[in-house]
N, C-alpha and C positions, 0 to 999 in steps of 0.2 A: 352513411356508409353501412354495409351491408357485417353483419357477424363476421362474416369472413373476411373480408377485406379486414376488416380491424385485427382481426387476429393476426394477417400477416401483415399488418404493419406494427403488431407489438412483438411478434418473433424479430422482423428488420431489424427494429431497436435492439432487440434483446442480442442479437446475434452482434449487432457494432459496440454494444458494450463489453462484450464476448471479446471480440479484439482488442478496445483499449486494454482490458483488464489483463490479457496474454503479456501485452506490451510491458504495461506496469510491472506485472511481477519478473518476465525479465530481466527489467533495466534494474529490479532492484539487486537481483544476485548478482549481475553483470556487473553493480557498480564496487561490489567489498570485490570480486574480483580484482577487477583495475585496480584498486587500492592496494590488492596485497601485492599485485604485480610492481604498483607503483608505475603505472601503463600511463603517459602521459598524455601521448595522442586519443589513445582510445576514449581517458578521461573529457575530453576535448567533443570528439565525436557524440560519446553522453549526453554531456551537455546540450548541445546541437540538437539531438536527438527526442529530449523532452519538449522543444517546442513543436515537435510534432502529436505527443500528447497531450498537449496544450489545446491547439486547434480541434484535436479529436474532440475533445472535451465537450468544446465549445458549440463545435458543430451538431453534436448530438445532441447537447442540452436544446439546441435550437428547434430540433426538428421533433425532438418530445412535446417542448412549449407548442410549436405548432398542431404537434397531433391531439393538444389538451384541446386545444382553443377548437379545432376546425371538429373534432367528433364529441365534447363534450363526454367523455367516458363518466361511467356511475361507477361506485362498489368495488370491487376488485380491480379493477383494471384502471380505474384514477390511482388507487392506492397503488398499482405496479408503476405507474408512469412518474407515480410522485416517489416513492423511494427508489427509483433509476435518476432522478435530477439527482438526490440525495448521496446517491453509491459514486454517482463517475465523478462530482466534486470530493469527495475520497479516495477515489484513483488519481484524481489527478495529483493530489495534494503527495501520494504515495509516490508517486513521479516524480513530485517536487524533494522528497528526502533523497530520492536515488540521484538524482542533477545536484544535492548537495554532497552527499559523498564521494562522487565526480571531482567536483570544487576542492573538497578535503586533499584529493589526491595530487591537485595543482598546487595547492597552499604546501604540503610535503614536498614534491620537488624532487629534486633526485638526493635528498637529505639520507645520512645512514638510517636504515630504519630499526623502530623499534624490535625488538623479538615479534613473532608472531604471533597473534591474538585468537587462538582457534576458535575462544566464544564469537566471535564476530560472523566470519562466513557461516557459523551455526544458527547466530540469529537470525541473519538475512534467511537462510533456504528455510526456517519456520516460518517468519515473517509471510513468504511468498508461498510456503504449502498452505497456511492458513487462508491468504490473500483466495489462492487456487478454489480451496473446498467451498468459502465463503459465497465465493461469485456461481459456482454451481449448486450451491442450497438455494440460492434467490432464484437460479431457472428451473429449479425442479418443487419448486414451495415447501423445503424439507426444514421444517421449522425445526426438528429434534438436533437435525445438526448445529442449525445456527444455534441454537441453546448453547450446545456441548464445545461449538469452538471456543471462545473467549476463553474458558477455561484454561487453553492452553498460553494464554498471556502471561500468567503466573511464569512459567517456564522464559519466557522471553525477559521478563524482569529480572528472574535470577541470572541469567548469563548476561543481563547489563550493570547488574550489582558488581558480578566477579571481573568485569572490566575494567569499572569505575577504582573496585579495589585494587587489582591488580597493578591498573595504573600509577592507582597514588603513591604504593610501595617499591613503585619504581622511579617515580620523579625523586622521594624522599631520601632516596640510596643514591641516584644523578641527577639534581636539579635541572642540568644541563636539555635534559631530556624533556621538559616541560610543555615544554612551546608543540611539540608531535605527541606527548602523554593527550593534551587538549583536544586536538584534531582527533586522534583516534576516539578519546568519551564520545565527542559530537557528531563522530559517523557511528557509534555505537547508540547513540541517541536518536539520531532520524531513524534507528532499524525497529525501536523499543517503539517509537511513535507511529511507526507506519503497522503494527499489530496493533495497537490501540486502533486503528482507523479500521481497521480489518472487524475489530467489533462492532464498530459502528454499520459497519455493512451486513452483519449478522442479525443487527436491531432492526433495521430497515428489513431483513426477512419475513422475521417474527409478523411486523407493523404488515406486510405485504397480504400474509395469511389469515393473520386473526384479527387485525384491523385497532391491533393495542397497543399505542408503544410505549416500551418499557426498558430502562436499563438492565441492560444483562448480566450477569455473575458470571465474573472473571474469576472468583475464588478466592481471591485474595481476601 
């Protein structure tokens, strides 16, 4: 295959990963959405809806493996196609916390709900701004971003501390309140985890341009 021809088949890629990654960070604010709505159907359709990037996934990953295999890429461009197997299995899995908080809001039910949790939808829309810049540092090779993102993980830990706490000073005043204190930790938890992932996609930058891979500082 000819320079060019390669090159447009590693924009192809780049551009379908471009989509899953859109989708992801969607479904992830779309999912505390539903949640606070307590959206029952819609949590439903979520659901449903991750097994479409599922297959994205899948499909992609297959058609990288092929373009390993059939053009033999060197240097740069093996290192793009191997940290792209590496990113969409971290979109996906980012898929897999938003289809869980989905879950969360079916296990809630139309139960009275707790007060409002405003660190949550805060986390989710960092979560997915991160997710956002992330996936555009890897198509533009902007290694100084992917440095500088992780950093802001600090921030998403803190508003999952003040959840964890908040929670607990509220089951301890209504025990009764217990069994949705849970739920909500554990959609505050797939959101702490899917920014974790989002570094991971940050490293895989780094690894893309300077061919080093190294854990990143989060700051913490």
């Amino acid at each position: 295959m000819t320079r060019t021809a390669l090159d447009r088949e590693l924009q192809s890629l780049q551009d379908e990963m471009t989509i899953l990654g859109s989708k992801v960070s969607n479904a992830l604010e779309e999912s505390v959405e539903i949640l606070r709505r307590q959206d029952l159907e819609a949590a439903r359709r979520l659901i449903d809806a991750d097994g479409e990037i599922d297959e994205r996934r899948y499909a992609l990953e297959s058609e990288i493996l092929v373009t390993i295999a059939r053009q033999q890429p060197m240097a740069t461009d093996l290192r793009t196609l191997a940290a792209m197997l590496e990113i969409i299995a971290d979109l996906e899995r980012i898929g897999d916390y938003a289809e869980g908080i989905a879950k969360i809001t079916l296990l809630l039910g139309n139960e009275e709900k707790i007060p409002p949790m405003p660190q949550i939808p805060t986390m989710a829309a960092k979560a997915a701004a991160m997710l956002d810049r992330a996936l555009d540092a890897f198509l533009r090779g902007d290694v100084e971003t992917a440095r500088a993102i992780p950093r802001e993980d600090d921030e998403v830990d803190l508003l999952y501390n003040q959840v964890n706490h908040a929670l607990l000073e509220m089951t301890l005043a209504n025990p009764r309140m217990m069994e949705q204190a849970n739920c909500l930790v554990w959609a505050a938890h797939n959101l702490e985890r899917s920014a974790d992932r989002v570094t991971n996609i940050c490293e895989r930058v780094v690894f893309t341009v300077t061919g080093d891979m190294q854990e990143l500082d989060t700051g913490s």
